[in-house]
N, C-alpha and C positions, 0 to 999 in steps of 0.2 A: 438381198441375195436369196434367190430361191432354194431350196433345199430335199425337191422331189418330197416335199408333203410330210418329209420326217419333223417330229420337234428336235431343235435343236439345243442343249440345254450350255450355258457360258458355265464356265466353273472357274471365278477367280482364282487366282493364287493368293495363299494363305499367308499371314504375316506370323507367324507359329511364334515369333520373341514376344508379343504384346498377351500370349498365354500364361497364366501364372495358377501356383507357385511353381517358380525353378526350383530343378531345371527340366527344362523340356523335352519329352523322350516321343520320338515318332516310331511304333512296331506293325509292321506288314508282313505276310506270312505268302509263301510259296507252292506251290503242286499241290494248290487245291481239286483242281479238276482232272489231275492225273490217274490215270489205271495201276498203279503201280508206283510204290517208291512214298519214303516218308514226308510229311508236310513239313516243311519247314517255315521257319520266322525268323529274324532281327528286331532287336530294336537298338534303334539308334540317341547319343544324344550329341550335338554336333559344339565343340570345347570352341571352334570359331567360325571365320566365314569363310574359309581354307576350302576349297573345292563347291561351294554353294551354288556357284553359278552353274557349273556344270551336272547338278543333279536334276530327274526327272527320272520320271516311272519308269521303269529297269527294262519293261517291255516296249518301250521306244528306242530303248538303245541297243546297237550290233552287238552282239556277241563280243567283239574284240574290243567295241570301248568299254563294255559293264568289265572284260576281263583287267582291264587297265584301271581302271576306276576302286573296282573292290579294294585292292589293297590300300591302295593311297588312303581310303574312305578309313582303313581299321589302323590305320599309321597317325592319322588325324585327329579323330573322333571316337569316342566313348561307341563300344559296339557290345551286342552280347544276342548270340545265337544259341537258336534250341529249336527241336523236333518232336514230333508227335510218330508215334511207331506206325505201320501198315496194321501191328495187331491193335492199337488204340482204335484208329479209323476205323477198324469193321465192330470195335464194341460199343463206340461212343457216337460213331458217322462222325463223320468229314467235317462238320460244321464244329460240333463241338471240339474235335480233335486240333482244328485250326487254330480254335481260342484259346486252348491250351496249350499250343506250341507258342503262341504270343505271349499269354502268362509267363512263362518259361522261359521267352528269352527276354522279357523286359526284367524280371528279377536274376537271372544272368547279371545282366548290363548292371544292376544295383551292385553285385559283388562286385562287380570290377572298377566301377564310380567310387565307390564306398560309402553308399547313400543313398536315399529313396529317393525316386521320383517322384517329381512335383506335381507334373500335368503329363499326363500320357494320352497322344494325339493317335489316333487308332483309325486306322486303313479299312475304310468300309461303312457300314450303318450300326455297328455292334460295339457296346462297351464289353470290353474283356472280363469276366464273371472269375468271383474270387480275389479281386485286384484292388483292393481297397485302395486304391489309389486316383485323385479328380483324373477322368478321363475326357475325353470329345473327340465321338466319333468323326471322319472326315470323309464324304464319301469322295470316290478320283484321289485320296491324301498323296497318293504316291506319286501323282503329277502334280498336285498344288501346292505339296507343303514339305522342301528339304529335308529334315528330318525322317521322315515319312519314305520319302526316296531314296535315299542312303540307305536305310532299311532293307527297301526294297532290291536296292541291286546288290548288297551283300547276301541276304538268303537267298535270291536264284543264283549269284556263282559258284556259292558254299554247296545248293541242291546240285546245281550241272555238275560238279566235280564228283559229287559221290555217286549221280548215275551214269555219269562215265567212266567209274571204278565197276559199279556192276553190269557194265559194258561187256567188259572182260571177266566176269565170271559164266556171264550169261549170253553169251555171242549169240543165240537164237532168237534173241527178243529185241537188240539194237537200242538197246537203252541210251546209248552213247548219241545216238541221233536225233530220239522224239524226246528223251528225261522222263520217258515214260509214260509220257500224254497219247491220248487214243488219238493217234496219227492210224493213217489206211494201214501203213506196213507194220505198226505194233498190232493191230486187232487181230492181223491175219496171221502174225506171228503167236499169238494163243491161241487163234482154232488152230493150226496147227500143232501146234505142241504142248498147249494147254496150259495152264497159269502156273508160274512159279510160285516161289516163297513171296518173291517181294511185290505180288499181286494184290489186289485192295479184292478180298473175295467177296465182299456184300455190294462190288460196283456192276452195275449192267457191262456187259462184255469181258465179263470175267465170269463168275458164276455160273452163267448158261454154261461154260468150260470145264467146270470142277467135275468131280471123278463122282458120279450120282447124276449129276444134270441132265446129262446126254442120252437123249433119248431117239 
């Protein structure tokens, strides 16, 4: 099959039960690349094989299946959610702010298990720093390895809900429609009225905005 010259890379799916020690926690984190609005994460640890077939990376699925799926997934399954602030992101950048919204919600997930995890399966090329815990990064995790996915679609429904809460505080910026991510009509929506609170100020298309920049 030709493929217009791109490399194509296969990325099995991942057998995540033959990882040890149990139990096995898969955490992915959310609006990383957003203008606005805190990062979020999950981690997940899945108690059976209750909804298995039907996970895969959060951003393949419609809106209305991830919105049907989330709960079932925290009815199910050992979950624990945590965030990284907008003012964390501009002290620590986005990257690190990420890995600590992961830290954060994997030891969440421990209070509520009543137990440390065994092997923590991490969404990306990065072990979570701080997290004494066996880790293995996965890169795709959220499409190849359950856990990982379940994750995944619980911190975007968990993020879509709270910036569609600041929808309606902030009806000039349309949070409720982008979550914040530099879509056309969010950028245009700060030159125009210039960055709110819940603006990430150290991201390009924010900053040039700030009340100094503007020249």
């Amino acid at each position: 099959m030709k493929t217009s010259g791109k490399k194509v890379i296969s990325l099995e799916p991942v057998d995540w039960k033959t990882f040890s020690p149990a139990p096995v926690v898969g955490v992915d984190e959310v609006g990383r690349g957003c203008l606005a609005g805190p990062v979020y994460a999950a981690a997940a640890c899945l108690r059976s094989d209750v909804l298995v077939e039907q996970l895969t990376d959060s951003k393949l699925l419609s809106e209305k299946r991830r919105e049907i799926l989330a709960p079932q997934i925290l009815e199910q399954h050992w979950v624990g959610i945590a965030f990284a602030t907008v003012e964390e992101i501009d002290e620590i950048n986005i990257f690190q702010a990420s890995l600590l919204a992961m830290k954060r919600a994997v030891l969440e997930l421990e209070k509520k298990m009543g137990q440390v995890a065994g092997h923590v399966l991490v969404d990306g090329s990065f072990r979570v720093p701080g997290l004494a815990r066996v880790q293995t990064p996965l890169i795709k995790g959220d499409l190849r390895c359950a856990p990982i996915s379940a994750a995944s679609i619980v911190a975007k429904v968990t993020r879509d809900h709270l910036m569609k809460e600041y929808g309606e505080k902030f009806p000039q910026y349309g949070f409720e429609k982008h979550k914040g991510y530099a879509s056309p009509t969010h950028k245009k929506a700060i030159q125009i009225s210039g960055p709110c609170l819940l603006h990430r100020r150290t991201f390009s298309g924010v900053k040039e905005y700030l009340p100094g920049n503007m020249g």
